[in-house]
N, C-alpha and C positions, 0 to 999 in steps of 0.2 A: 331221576334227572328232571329237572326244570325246564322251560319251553328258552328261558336265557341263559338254560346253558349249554345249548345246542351246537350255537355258534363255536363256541369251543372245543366240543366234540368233531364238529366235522370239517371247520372253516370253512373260506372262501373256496377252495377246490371242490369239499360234500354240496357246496349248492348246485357251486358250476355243473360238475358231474350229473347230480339231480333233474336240474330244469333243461341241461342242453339232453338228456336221455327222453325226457318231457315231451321236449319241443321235435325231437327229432321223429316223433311218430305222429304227431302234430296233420303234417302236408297230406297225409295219404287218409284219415280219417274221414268219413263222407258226413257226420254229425259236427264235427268239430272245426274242420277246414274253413268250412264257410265263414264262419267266424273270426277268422284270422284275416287279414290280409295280409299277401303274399309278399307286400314289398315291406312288411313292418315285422316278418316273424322275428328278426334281428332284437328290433326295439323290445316287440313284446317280452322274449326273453330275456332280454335284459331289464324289462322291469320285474317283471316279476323274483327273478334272480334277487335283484336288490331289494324287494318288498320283505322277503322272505331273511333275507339276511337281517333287517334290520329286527323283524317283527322277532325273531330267533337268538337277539343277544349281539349281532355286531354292528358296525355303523350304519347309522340312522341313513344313507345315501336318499330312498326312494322318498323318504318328510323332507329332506332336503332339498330337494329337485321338484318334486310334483306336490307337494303338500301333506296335509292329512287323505289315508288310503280312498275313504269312503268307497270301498268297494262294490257294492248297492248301485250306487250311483255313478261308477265308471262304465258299472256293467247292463245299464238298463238299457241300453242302445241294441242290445245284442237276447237275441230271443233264447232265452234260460228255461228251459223245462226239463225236468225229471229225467229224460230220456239225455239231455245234454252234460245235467249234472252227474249220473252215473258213470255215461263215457268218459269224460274228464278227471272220475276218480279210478276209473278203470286203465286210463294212462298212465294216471299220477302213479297209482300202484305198481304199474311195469319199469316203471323210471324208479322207483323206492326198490325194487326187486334189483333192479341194474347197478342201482347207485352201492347195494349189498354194504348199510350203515347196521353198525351195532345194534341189537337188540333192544336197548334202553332208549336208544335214538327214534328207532323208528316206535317204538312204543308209547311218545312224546307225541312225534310229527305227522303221523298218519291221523288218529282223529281230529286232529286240527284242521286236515285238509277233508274231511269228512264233513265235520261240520259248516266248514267254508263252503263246501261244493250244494250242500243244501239251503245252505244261506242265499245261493246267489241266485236260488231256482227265479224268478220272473215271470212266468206265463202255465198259466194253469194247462193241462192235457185239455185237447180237444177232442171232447165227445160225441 
């Protein structure tokens, strides 16, 4: 399977599913939380929702609304380290466990979000 053909595999419900199991362990994380704000967890999963859809084979919504991703760049506000990028894929994982997609699916989608999650690191460990 292909990263666009994802979409087709799981649709609009496999993301929904996905990001709201995501999101919903989200509030109570003492690494992650902070980073959220409280009155935007809505927004935030809804964009991400739609990043993910688009990047995955269905409509372009999030290029169409906000631009090109540049994720680096949305995310440099936000203090990124090793210890953050972990917990976010240690989420992401429990939401991939919940969402309980196809073998081919997730054998697709997880290193993608692996690689993302190391991508977005930002600040080195302080020693």
């Amino acid at each position: 399977m292909t990263e666009v053909e994802i979409y087709t595999a799981i649709g609009e419900e496999g993301f929904e599913k996905l990001i709201r199991a995501f999101y919903d362990q989200v509030p109570g994380d003492p690494i992650l939380a902070p980073m959220y704000p409280a009155d935007d967890l809505v927004g935030a999963e809804q964009r991400l929702r739609d990043f993910l859809i688009g990047r995955f084979g269905g409509p372009m919504r999030y290029v169409e609304q906000r631009g090109h991703p540049r994720l680096r760049m949305r995310h440099a506000r936000f203090h990124v380290d090793l210890a953050a990028s972990q917990r976010w894929m240690e989420l992401m994982r429990r939401a991939l466990d919940q969402a309980a997609f196809p073998a081919e699916v997730r054998e697709v989608i997880e290193p993608y979000f692996e690689q993302t999650a190391v991508s977005m690191i930002n600040r080195a460990p302080i020693e």
